[in-house]
C-alpha positions in Angstrom: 87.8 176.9 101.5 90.5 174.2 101.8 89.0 172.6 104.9 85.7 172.5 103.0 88.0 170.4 100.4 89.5 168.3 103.3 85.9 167.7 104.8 84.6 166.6 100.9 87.5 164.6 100.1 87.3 162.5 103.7 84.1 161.5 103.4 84.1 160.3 99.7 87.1 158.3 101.1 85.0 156.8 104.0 82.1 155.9 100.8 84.5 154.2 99.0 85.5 151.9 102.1 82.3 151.3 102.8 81.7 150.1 99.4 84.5 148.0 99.4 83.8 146.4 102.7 80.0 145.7 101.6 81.2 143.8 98.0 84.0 142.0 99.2 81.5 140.5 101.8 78.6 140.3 99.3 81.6 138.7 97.3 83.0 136.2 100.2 79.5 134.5 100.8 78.6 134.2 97.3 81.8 131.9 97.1 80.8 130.3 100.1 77.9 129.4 99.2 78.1 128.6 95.2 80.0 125.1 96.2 77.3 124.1 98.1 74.8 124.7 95.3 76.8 123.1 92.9 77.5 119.9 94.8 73.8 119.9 95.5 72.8 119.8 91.7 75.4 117.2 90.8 75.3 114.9 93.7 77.3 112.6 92.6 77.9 108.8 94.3 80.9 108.5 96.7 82.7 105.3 96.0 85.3 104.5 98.3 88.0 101.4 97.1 90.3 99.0 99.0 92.5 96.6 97.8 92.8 93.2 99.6 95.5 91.5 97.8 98.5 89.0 99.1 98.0 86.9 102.8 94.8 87.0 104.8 96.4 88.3 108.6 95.0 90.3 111.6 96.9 93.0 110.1 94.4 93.2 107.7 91.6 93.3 110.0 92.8 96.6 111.0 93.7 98.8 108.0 89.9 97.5 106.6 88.5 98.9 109.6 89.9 102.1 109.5 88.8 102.1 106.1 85.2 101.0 106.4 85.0 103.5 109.4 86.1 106.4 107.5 83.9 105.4 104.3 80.6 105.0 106.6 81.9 108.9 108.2 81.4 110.6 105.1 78.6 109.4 104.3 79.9 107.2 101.0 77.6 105.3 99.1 79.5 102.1 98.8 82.2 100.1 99.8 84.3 98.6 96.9 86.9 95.9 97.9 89.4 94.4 94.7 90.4 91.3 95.9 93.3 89.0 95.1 94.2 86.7 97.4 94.7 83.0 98.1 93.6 83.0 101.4 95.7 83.5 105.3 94.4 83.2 108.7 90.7 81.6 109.5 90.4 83.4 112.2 91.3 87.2 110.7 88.7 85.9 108.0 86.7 85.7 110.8 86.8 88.8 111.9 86.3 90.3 108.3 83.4 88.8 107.6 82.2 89.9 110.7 83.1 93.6 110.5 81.5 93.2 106.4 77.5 91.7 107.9 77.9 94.6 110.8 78.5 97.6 107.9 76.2 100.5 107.5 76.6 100.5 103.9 76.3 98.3 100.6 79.4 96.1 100.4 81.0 94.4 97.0 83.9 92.3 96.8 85.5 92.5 93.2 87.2 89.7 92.5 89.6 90.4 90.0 92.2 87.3 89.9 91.6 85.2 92.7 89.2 84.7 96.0 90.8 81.3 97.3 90.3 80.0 101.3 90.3 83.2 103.7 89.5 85.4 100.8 86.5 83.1 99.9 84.7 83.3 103.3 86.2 87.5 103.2 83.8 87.9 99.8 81.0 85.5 100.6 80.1 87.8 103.5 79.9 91.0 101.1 76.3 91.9 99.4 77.7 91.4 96.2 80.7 89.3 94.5 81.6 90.4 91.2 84.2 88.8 88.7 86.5 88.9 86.2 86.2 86.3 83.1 89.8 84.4 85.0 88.8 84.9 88.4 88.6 82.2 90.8 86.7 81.7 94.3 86.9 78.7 96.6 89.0 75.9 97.8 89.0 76.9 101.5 89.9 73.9 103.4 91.6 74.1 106.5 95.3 73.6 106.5 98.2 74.8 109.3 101.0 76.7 109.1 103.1 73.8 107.7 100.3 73.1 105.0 98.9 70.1 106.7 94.6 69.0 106.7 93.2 70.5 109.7 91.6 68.7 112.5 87.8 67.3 111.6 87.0 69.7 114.7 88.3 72.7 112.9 87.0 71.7 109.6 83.4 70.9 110.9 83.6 74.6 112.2 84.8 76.2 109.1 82.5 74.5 107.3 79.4 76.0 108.4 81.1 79.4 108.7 81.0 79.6 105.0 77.8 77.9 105.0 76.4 80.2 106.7 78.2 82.8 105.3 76.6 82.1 101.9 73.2 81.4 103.2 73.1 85.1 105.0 73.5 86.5 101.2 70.8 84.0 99.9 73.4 81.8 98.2 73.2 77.9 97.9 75.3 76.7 101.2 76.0 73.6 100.4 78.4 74.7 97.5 80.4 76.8 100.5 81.0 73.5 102.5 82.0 71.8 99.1 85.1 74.4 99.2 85.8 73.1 102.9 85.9 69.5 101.9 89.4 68.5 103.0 89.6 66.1 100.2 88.5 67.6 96.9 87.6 71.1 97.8 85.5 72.8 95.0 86.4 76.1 93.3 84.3 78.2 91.0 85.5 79.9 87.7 83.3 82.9 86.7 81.0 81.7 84.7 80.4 78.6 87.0 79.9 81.1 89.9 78.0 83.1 88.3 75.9 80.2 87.0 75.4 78.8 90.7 74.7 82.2 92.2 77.9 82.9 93.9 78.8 85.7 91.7 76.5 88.4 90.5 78.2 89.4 87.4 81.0 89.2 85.0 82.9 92.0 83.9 85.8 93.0 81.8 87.3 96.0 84.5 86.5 97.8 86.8 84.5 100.9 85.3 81.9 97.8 84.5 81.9 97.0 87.9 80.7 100.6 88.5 77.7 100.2 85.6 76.6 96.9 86.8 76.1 99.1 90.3 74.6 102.2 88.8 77.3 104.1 90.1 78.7 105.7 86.7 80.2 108.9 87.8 80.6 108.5 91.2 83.5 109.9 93.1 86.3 107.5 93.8 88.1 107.6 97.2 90.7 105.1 97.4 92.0 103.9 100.8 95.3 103.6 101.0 97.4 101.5 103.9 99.9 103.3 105.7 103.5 102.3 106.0 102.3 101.7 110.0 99.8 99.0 109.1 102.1 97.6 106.9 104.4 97.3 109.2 101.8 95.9 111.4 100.5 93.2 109.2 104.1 92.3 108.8 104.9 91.7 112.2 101.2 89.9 113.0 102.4 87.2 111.3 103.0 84.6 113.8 106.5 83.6 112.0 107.6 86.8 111.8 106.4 87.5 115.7 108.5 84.4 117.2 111.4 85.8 115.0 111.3 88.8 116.6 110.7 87.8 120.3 113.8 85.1 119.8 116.3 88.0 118.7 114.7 90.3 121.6 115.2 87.2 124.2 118.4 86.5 123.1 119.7 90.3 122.6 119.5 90.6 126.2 120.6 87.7 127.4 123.8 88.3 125.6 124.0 91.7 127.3 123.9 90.3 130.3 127.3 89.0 129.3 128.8 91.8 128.0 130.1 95.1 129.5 128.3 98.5 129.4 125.6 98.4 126.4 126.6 97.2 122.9 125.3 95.4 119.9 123.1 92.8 121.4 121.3 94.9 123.9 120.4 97.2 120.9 118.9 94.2 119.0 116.7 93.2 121.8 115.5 96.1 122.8 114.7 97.0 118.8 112.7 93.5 118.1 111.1 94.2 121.2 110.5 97.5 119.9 109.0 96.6 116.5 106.8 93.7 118.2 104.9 95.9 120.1 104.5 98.8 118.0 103.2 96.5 115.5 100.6 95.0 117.5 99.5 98.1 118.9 99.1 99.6 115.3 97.0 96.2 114.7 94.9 96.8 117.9 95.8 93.8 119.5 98.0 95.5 122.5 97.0 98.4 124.5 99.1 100.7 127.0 98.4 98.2 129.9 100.5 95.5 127.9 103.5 97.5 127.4 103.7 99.4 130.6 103.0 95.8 132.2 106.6 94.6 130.2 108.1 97.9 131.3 107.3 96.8 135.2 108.7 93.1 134.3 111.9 94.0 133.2 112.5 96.9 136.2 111.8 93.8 138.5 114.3 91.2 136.4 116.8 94.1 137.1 116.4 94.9 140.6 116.3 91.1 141.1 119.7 91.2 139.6 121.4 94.3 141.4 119.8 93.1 144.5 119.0 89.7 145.5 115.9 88.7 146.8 116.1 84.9 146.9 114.2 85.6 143.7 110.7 87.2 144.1 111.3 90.3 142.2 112.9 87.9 139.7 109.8 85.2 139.7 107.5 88.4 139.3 109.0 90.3 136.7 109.5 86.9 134.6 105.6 86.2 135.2 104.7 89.9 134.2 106.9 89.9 130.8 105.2 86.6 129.8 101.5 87.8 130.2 102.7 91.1 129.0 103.5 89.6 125.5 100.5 86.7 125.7 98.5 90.1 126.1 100.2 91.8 123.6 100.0 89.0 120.8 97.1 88.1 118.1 95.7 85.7 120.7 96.7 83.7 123.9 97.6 80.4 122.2 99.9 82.6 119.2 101.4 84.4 122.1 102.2 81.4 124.6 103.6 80.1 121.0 105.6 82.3 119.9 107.1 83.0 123.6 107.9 79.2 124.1 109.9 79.1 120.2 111.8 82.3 121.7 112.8 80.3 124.7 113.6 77.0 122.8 115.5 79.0 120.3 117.3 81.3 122.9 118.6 78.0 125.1 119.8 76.4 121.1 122.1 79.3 120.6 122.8 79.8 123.6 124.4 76.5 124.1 126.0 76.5 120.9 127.8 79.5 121.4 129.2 78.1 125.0 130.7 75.1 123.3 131.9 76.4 120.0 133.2 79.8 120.9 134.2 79.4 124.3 137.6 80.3 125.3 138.3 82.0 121.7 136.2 84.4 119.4 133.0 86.5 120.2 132.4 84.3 123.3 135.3 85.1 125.0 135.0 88.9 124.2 131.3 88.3 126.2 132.2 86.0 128.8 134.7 86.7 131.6 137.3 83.6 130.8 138.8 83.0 134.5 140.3 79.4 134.9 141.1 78.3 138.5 142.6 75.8 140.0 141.1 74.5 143.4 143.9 75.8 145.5 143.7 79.3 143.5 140.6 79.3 144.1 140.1 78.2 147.3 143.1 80.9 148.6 140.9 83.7 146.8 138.1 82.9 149.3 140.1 83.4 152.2 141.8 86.2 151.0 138.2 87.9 150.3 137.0 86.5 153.6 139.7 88.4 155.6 138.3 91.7 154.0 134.5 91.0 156.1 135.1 94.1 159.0 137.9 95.9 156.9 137.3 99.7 155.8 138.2 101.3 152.4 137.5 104.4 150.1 134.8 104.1 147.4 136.7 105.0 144.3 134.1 105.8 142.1 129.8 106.0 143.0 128.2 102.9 144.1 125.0 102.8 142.5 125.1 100.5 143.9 128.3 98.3 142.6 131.7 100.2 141.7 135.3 100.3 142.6 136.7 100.7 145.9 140.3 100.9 147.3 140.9 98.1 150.6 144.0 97.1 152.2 145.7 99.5 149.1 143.7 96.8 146.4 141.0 97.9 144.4 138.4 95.8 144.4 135.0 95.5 142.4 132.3 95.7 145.3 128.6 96.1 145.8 126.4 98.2 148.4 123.3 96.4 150.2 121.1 98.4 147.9 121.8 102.5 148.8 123.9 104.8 146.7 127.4 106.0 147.8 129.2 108.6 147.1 132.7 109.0 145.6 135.3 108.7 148.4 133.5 108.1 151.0 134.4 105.3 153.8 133.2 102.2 153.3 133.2 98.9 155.6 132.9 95.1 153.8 130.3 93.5 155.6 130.2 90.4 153.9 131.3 88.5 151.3 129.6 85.5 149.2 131.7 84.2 146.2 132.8 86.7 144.0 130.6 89.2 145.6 132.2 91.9 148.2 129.3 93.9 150.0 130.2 97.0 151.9 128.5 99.5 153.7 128.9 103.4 153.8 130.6 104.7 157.3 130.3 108.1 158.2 133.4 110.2 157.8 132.4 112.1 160.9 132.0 109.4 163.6 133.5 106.4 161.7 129.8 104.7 162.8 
């Protein structure tokens, strides 16, 4: 009777798992597949929003890319840029406007403040400009770094970019190359633009920049830039890049000066550091640029530890210099910013020689050593009696050290190989300061 009871009771256990199992699946795919329904009889618009705001720099170029790519991913039904800017560098314009007429989806450049110079050409290339009542666009005329009137050559090129720029979105060109004109460049308020066709509507905010699209409801994805590309549109800027290669230049020329690694050595190495990483964010170096700097420097060192009558030198000089012509926004920014590092690098250099020398930081970097002819000329015949003598290497060679000769210890350097602690050594040669010895065998003094 009881295993009757036992038999009854399992199997109305093994029902109710069975049950259980069969709802929490019918359960698990209803969830599954209720989303899917539900975004199917909404399907709202995907709206996804950059801002552009502050200095036009290759920087940009990059972060907008990223964004446009990830917008034109999921499938978003427009690209929405706010824009307030007075303009930056043609030729990252340049390559805006050419990454906005290559986009797979509707582009509109809201222009909520201002859309002067670099931001002009940026908005002329979207399908649509719209504008606050106080907005501005225009005045793009081509000026340098220290504000002064471009060339006629460069103006006469930038002038029919934004022509044509205009006339690829049906507007009048011939208002575009008034912005260029060096002398009296024109800018449009928003009702002028508006009036002359280079903005299609006026609105108070940006929810009415959504009605005047037909995109009420839509989803908004805002793009935000990473601290990386901040960083990176930081450092593109070609002041900011010749700041950082002067303090790398002249980090490490300062540690060349100084014993073991200190303070300067860490500055280099960190400007260098941040230059490259910032490019590379931007997308202007690859790995080929920083592994080419990598080989330069190896060879400047070897030149230094052993002389070659200065082809390792001459090559790893040449190899950092196309490294960071590689590495920068473009060849004539790079060659730049490489010959203000030098210039600057020389300047301080110099200045430090003659205003701490002998007292200060200088002579805590320099070696101070004041000789007199005779002094000096009775040191060189001292260390040329040394050539043939034999010692014991006080510490490793690798491949300069201290070694004990004649019971003097001496600061020496191998012709290139390690060697070991206390093992003999025999000077070979000498050549100035410089006392080069070679390892002897302990077992047949050979």
């Amino acid at each position: 009777m009881d295993s009757k009871l036992n038999s009854v009771g399992a199997i109305s256990t093994g029902k109710r798992v069975r049950v259980f199992i069969y709802l929490f699946s019918i359960v698990f795919l209803l969830s599954s597949f209720l989303p899917t329904l539900s975004m199917g009889e909404t399907n709202e618009p995907v709206v996804y929003l950059v801002q552009l705001e502050d200095t036009v720099e290759k920087g940009l170029h990059a972060f907008l890319a990223r964004a446009l790519n990830e917008a034109e991913a999921a499938g978003a039904d427009h690209f929405i840029v706010e824009m307030n800017t007075y303009g930056g560098a043609v030729d990252a314009a340049d390559q805006i406007g050419q990454l906005f007429r290559n986009a797979n989806i509707p582009i509109t450049v809201y222009v909520n403040r201002n859309a002067i110079s670099a931001g002009a050409y940026i908005a002329l290339n979207a399908d649509n400009i719209i504008m606050t009542p106080t907005a501005t666009i225009g005045s793009a005329a081509v000026v340098d770094l220290e504000g002064n009137t471009g060339d006629a050559k460069a103006t006469s090129m930038w002038m029919e970019a934004m022509a044509s720029a205009a006339e690829s979105n049906g507007r009048d060109p011939e208002h575009a190359k008034a912005m260029v004109d060096p002398a009296n460049p024109l800018t449009f308020g928003a009702s002028a633009a508006l009036e002359n066709g280079y903005a299609e509507a006026i609105v108070n905010d940006f929810q009415e920049v959504l009605e005047f699209l037909n995109l009420e409801g839509a989803t908004i994805q805002e793009v935000e830039i990473t601290t990386a590309e901040n960083i990176a549109r930081f450092i593109t800027n070609p002041v900011v890049a010749s700041i950082l290669l002067s303090l790398a230049s002249l980090g490490l020329i300062l540690e060349l000066y100084s014993p073991g690694f200190g303070v300067p050595g860490a500055i280099g190495l960190t400007s260098l550091f941040l230059f490259f990483f910032g490019h590379m964010i931007a997308g202007f170096a690859g790995w080929e640029s920083l592994i080419l700097i990598v080989v330069g420097i190896g060879l400047i060192i070897f030149e230094v530890l052993t002389p070659s009558f200065g082809i390792f030198g001459i090559l790893g000089i040449a190899g950092v210099i196309t490294s960071l012509t590689m590495a920068s926004v473009d060849v004539v920014a790079g060659l730049r910013s490489i010959g203000i590092a030098i210039a600057v690098s020389i300047i301080v250099i110099l200045f430090l020689g003659r205003s701490m020398n002998k007292r200060g930081l200088w002579s805590k970097l320099v070696l101070q050593e004041d000789l007199s002819s005779e002094e000096g000329n009775l040191r060189n015949e001292t260390r040329m009696s040394l050539i043939g003598q034999e010692g014991i290497a006080l510490t490793r060679l690798r491949p300069s050290g201290t070694a004990l000769i004649n019971n003097q210890r001496v600061d020496v350097v191998t012709e290139g190989g390690f060697i070991e602690r206390e093992q003999t050594v025999r000077v070979v040669f000498t050549e100035g300061t410089r006392i080069v010895v070679r390892g002897v065998s302990n077992n047949n003094n050979e």
